[in-house]
C-alpha positions in Angstrom: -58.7 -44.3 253.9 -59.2 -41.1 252.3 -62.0 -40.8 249.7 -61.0 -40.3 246.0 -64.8 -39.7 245.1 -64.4 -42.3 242.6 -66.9 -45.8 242.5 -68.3 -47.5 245.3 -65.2 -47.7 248.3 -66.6 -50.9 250.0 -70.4 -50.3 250.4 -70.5 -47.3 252.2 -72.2 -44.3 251.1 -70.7 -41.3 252.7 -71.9 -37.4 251.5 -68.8 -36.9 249.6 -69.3 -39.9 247.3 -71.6 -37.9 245.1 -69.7 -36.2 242.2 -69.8 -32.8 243.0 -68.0 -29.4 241.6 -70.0 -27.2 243.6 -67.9 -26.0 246.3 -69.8 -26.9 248.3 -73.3 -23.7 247.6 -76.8 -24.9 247.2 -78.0 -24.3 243.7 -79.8 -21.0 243.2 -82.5 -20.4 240.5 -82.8 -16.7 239.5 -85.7 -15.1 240.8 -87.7 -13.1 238.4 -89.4 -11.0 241.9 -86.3 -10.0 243.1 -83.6 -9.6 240.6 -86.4 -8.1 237.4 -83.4 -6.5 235.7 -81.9 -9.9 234.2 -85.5 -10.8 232.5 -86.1 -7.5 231.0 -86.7 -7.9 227.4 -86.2 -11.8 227.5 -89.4 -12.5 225.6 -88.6 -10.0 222.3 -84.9 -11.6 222.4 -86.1 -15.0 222.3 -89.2 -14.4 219.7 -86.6 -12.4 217.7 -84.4 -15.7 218.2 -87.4 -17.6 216.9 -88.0 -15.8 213.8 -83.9 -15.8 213.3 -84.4 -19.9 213.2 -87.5 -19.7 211.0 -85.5 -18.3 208.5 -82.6 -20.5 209.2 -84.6 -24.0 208.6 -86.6 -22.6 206.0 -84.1 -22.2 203.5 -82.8 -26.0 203.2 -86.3 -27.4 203.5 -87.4 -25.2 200.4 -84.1 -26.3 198.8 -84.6 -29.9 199.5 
């Protein structure tokens, strides 16, 4: 019997019963040591980001 990857087919657990969309690859973090080009600047963005909410959330509480 094929498996349709849906529920529990009579008890047994094979590696394909997991719901997967993978294609099968390991999961890869990004490494800040060997790929330093996609973390440049990351902290400015994300204070910038912060000060961007600030702002935002501000306004309505001072309204309220």
């Amino acid at each position: 019997m094929p498996n349709s990857g849906y529920g529990n087919t009579g008890g047994e657990r094979r590696s394909g019963d997991f719901w997967r969309n993978d294609g099968g690859m390991a999961p890869r973090a990004f490494d800040p040591m060997l790929e330093p080009e996609l973390f440049r600047g990351v902290l400015a963005r994300r204070v910038f980001a912060f000060l961007i909410d600030l702002v935002v959330l501000s306004v309505p509480v001072l309204l309220g």
